[in-house]
C-alpha positions in Angstrom: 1.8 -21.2 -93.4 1.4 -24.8 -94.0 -0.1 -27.4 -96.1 1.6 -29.9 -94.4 2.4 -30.4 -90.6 3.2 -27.6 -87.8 3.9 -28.7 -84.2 4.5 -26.4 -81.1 5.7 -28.6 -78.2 7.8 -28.1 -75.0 9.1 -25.0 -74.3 9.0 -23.4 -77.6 7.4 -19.8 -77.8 5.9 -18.2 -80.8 5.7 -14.2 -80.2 6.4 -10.8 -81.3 4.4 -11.1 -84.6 2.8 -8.3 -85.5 0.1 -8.6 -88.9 -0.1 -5.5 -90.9 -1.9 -7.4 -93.6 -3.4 -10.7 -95.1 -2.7 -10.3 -98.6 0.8 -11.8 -98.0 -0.9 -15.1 -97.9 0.0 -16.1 -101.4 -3.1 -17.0 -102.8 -4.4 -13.7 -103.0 -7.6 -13.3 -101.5 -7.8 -12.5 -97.8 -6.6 -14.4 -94.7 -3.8 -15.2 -92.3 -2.9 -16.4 -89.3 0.9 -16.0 -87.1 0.6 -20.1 -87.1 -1.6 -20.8 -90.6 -2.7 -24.7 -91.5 -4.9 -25.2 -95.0 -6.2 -27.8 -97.1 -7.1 -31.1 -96.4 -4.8 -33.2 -94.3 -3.0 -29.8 -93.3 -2.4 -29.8 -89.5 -1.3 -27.5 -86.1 -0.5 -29.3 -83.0 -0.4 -28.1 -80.1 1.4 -30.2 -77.8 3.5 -27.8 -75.3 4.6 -24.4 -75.8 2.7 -20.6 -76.4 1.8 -18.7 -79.3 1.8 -15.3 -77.0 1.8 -11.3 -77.6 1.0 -11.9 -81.4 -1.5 -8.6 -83.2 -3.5 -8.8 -86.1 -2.8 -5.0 -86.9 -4.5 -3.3 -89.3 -8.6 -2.8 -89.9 -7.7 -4.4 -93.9 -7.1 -7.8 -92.1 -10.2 -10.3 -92.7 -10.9 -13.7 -92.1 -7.2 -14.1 -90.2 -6.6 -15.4 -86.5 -3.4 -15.5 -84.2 -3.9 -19.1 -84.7 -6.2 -19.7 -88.3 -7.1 -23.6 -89.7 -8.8 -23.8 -93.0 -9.8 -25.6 -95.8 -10.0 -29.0 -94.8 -7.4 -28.7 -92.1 -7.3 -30.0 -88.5 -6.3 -28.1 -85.2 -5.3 -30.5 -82.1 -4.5 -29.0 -78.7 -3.6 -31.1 -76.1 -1.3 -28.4 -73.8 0.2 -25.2 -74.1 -1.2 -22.2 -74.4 -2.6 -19.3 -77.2 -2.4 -16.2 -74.8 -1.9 -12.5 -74.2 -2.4 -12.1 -78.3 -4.6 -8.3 -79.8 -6.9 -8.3 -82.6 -8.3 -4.8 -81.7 -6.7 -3.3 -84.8 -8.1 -5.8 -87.2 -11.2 -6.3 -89.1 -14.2 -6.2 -86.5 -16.4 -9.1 -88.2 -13.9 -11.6 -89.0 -11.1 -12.2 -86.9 -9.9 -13.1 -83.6 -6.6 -12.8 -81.2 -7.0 -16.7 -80.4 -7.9 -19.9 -82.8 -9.9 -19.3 -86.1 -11.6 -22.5 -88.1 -12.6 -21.4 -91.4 -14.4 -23.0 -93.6 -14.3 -26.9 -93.9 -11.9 -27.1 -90.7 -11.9 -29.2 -87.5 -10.2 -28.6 -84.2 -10.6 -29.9 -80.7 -9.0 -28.9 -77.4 -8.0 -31.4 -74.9 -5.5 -29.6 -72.8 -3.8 -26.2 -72.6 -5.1 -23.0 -72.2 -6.6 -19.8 -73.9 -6.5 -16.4 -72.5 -6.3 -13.2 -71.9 -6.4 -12.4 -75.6 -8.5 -9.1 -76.5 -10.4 -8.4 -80.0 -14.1 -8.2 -81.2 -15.8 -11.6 -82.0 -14.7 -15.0 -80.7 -11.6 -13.3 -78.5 -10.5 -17.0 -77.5 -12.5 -19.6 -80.3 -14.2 -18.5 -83.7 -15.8 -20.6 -85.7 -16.9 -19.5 -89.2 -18.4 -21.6 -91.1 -18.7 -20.7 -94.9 -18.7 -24.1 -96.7 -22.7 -25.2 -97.3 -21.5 -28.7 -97.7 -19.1 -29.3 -94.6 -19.5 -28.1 -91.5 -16.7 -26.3 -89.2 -16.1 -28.0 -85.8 -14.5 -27.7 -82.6 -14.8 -29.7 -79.7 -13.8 -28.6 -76.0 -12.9 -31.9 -73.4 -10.7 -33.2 -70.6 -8.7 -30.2 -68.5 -9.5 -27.3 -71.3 -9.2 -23.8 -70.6 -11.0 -20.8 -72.1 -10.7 -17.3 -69.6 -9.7 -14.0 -69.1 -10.2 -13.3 -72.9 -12.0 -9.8 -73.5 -14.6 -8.9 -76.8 -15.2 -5.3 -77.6 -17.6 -3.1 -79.7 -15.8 -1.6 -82.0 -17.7 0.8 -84.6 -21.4 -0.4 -85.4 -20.2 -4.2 -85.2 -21.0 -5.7 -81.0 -18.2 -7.4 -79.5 -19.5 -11.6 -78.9 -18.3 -13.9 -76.3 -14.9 -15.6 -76.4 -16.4 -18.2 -78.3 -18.2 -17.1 -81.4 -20.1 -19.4 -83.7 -21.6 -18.5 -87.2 -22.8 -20.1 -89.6 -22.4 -23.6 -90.8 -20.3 -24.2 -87.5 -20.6 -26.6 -84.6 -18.9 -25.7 -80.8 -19.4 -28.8 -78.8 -18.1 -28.7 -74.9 -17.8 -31.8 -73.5 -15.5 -30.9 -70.3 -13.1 -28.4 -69.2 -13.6 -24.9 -68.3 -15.0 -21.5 -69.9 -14.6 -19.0 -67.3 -13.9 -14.8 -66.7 -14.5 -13.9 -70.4 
């Protein structure tokens, strides 16, 4: 977790990890992420790299993601990849195997790919926006890549698409490709 800077570039790999719960996030309330940016000027870059066969693995775990921005903080991808990642075991209405903005966060996707990840809601991209006064964005450009992610039902909660948006939250697709979800 940072409230600073994280960069993935090159050929550097971030696997194995494998969630059992959120609560270890310090702050105690719910939420986590394998790769975890918050507060303002708080930042993931995603320059080269994969964050790959990650799990959020236990039904406990809320308001997480493989990859998770929030509170003020700001996701860039421009290559790379978040792929191959589960978050089947997790908490059906709030979490996702790929990239979650929470809250007052930003992100945008110029390069690099998402996929096959598998979990309920927003397999690839969720955006959940529960700040009134700032909206959560993410904006999808250039050579992006969303496919091959999967959403299931699991209990009474429907699986959504690979990109989910609730809430105060804005998903804005200005090029690349969403594809085989």
């Amino acid at each position: 977790m940072t409230r600073g800077a994280f960069a993935l570039s090159g050929d550097a790999v971030v696997m194995g990890s494998k969630l059992a719960s959120d609560m270890a996030n310090g702050d105690g309330s719910h939420g986590l992420g394998v790769l975890d940016a918050r507060g303002e000027g708080a930042s993931i870059t995603l320059s080269g790299g994969k964050v790959t066969d990650n799990a959020l693995n236990d039904d406990s775990i809320a308001y997480s993601g493989v990859v998770r921005v929030s509170d003020g903080a700001n996701l860039v991808m421009t290559a790379g990849e978040v792929s191959g990642n589960s978050a089947t075991a997790s908490n059906a209405l709030s979490t996702t195997s790929g990239i979650l903005l929470y809250g007052n966060a930003q992100g945008s996707m110029s390069g690099g790919k998402i996929s096959g990840n598998s979990g309920h809601r927003g397999s690839a991209v969720m955006l959940y926006g529960n700040d009134d006064d700032h909206r959560t964005a993410f904006t999808m450009t250039e050579k992006a890549s969303i496919e091959g992610n999967t959403c299931s039902t699991k209990g009474k909660v429907t699986g959504s698409g690979a990109v989910h948006v609730e809430s105060n939250a804005e998903f804005t697709m200005n090029g690349g490709s969403i594809s085989n979800n």
